[in-house]
C-alpha positions in Angstrom: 74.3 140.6 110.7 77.7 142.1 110.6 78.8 138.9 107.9 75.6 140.4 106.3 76.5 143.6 105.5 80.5 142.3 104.4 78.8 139.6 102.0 76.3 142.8 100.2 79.9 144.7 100.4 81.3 142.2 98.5 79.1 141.7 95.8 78.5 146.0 95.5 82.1 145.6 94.7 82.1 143.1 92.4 78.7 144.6 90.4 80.8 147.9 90.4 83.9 146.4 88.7 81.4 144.6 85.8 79.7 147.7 85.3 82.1 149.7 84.7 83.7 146.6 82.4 80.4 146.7 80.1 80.8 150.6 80.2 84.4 150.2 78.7 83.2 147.6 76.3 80.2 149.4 74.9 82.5 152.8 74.5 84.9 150.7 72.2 82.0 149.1 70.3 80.7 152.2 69.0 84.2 154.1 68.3 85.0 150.5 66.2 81.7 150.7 65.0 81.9 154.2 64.1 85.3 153.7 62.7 84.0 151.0 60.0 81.0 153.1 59.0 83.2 155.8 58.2 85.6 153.5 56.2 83.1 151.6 54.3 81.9 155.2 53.5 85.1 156.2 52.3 85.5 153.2 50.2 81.9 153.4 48.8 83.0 157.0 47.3 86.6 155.2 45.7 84.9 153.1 44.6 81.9 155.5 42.4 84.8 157.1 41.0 84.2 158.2 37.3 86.3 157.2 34.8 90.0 158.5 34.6 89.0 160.6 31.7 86.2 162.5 33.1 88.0 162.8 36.8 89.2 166.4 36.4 91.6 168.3 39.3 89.0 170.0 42.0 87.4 169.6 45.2 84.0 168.0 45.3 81.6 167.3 48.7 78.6 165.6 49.2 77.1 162.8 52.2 76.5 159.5 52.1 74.6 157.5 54.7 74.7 160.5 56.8 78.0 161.3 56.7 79.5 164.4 55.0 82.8 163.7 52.6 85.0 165.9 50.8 87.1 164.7 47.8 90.0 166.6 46.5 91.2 165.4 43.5 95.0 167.1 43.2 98.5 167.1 41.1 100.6 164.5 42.6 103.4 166.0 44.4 106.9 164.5 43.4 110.7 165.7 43.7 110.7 164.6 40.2 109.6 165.6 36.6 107.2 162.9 36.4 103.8 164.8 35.4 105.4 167.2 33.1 102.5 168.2 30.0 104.2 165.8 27.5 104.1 162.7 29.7 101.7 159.7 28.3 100.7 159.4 31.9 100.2 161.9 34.4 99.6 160.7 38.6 96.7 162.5 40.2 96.3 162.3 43.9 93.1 161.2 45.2 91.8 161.7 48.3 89.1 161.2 50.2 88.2 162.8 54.1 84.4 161.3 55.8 83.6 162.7 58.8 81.1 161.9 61.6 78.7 163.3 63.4 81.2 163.3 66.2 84.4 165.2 64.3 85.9 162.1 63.9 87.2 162.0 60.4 89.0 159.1 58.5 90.9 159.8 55.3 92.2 157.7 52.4 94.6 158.7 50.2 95.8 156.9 46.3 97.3 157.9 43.3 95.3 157.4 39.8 97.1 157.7 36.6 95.3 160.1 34.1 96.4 160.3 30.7 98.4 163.0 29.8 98.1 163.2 26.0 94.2 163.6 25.7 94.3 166.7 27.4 
């Protein structure tokens, strides 16, 4: 009786330990899961970008499969000279925030050259 009630111990134990493995597991699957639906989100948006001539300096929002996203569209921020008014090309800073329904938020940031003499 007693090697019983050792053996159903054991194997509590061991059930225990696995459980709390799948538990682990599952909670990573989702936060990498949630993690690539908020990237390919973020790239969708890049990559809908207008053209470099219609792309003007501002913040615009909006959602995509569920998820809200801001884009702020800014003057690229140098130590140099480089976007003065009569440069041929001026860098704009691009960049894009998605959240999820948990907070979560994953941003991606580029540089997009808009040209300075069609202003």
């Amino acid at each position: 009786m007693i090697e019983v009630l050792v053996a159903l111990s054991i194997i509590a134990i061991v059930f225990a330990s696995i459980g709390g493995l799948v538990a682990t597991s599952v909670r990573g699957t989702r936060s990498i899961e949630a993690h690539l639906i908020r990237l390919e989100t973020a790239r969708a948006i890049m990559t809908a970008l207008p053209d470099r001539d219609q792309l003007v300096p501002g913040t615009f929002t909006g959602e995509s499969a569920g998820l809200p996203w801001r884009l702020d569209v800014l003057p690229f921020a140098t130590n140099t000279q480089l976007s003065q008014p009569s440069a041929r090309w001026i860098p704009q800073a691009i960049v894009v925030t998605v959240q999820s329904p948990s907070g979560a938020t994953m941003n991606i940031s580029t540089v997009r050259l808009w040209r300075g003499d069609r202003r």
